[in-house]
N, C-alpha and C positions, 0 to 999 in steps of 0.2 A: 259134144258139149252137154247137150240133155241129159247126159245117163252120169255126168260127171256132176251138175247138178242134184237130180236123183238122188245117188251117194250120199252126197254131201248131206242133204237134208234127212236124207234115212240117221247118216251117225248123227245131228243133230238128237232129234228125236230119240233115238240109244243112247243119247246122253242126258235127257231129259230138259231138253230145250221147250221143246213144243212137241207138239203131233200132226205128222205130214196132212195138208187137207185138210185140216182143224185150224191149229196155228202158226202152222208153215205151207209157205206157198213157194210155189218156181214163178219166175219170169214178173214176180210184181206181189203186192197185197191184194188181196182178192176181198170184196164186199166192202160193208161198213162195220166189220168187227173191229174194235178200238185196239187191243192189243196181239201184236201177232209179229212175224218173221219172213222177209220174203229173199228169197234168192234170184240175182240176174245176173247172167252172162255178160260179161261186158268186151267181150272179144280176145285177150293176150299180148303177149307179149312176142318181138319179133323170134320166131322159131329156130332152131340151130338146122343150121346150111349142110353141115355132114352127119349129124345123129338124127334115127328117128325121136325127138323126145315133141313134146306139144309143152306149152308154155299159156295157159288159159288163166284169164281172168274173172274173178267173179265178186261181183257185191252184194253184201250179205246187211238190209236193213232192217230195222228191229224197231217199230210202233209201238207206244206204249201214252198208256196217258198221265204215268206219272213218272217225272223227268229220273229222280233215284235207280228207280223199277226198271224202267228203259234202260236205262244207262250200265244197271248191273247186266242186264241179262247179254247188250253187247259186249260186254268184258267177258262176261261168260263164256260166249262163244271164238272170243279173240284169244282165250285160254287154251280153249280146246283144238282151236288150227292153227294156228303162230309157231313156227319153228320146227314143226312137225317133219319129221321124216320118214324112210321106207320102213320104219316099225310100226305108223298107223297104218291100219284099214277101215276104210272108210266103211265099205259093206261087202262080206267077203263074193266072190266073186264078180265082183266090180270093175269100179276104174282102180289102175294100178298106179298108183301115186306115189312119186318119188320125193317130192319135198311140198311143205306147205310155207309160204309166208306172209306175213300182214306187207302192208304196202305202208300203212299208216295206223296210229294207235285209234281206239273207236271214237267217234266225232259226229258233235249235237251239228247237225242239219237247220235244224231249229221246228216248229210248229206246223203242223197242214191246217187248213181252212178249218180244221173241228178242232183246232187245239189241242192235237195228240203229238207227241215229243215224238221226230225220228230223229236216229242213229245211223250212223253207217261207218262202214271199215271195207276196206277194198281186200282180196288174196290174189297171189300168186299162186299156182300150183304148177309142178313141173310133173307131167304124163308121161308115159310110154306109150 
């Protein structure tokens, strides 16, 4: 799941989301930097019983301190993995990703204790 994370935030970044380690993070928000991106695992979906395929979950939040800004840049990135299929690559010799999907459209969380606006949107991805 780490390295499907990875990926992910590598194409972020190739798409000019943020920059891995700057403004995107795996596994959470890192520091007190106001705006920024973080990717977490959140375990999947139950797995098919006769194919190898992996069915992983992952949520994707986006800090920002002004609610527009926030708000665009989750959409942003809900543009870029939503509906996705074997024609993207995330990072080439990666994870091999069969399908991408949003679970839900992107969605105000609301405020953290410094008053900065999160987002979040859940995906689905289907692996090999």
């Amino acid at each position: 799941m780490e390295n499907l994370l990875d990926d992910v935030a590598y194409y972020l970044q190739q798409n000019s989301i943020g920059t891995m380690g700057s403004s995107i993070f795996i596994s959470g928000f890192a520091g007190t930097q106001d705006n920024q991106t973080a990717l977490v695992a959140t375990g999947g979906v139950e797995p098919y019983k006769d194919i190898p395929i992996k069915r992983p979950t992952v949520q994707i939040l986006v800090r920002n301190t002004d609610y527009k800004a926030g708000l665009s840049k989750a959409y942003d990135i809900f543009r870029l993995l939503d509906k996705k299929d074997d024609k993207l690559v995330l990072k080439s010799g990666g994870t091999d990703v069969m399908q991408i999907n949003a679970l839900q459209e992107p969605t105000h969380l609301g405020q953290d204790e410094n008053n900065r606006h999160i987002f979040t949107c859940n995906y689905v991805f289907m692996c090999r």
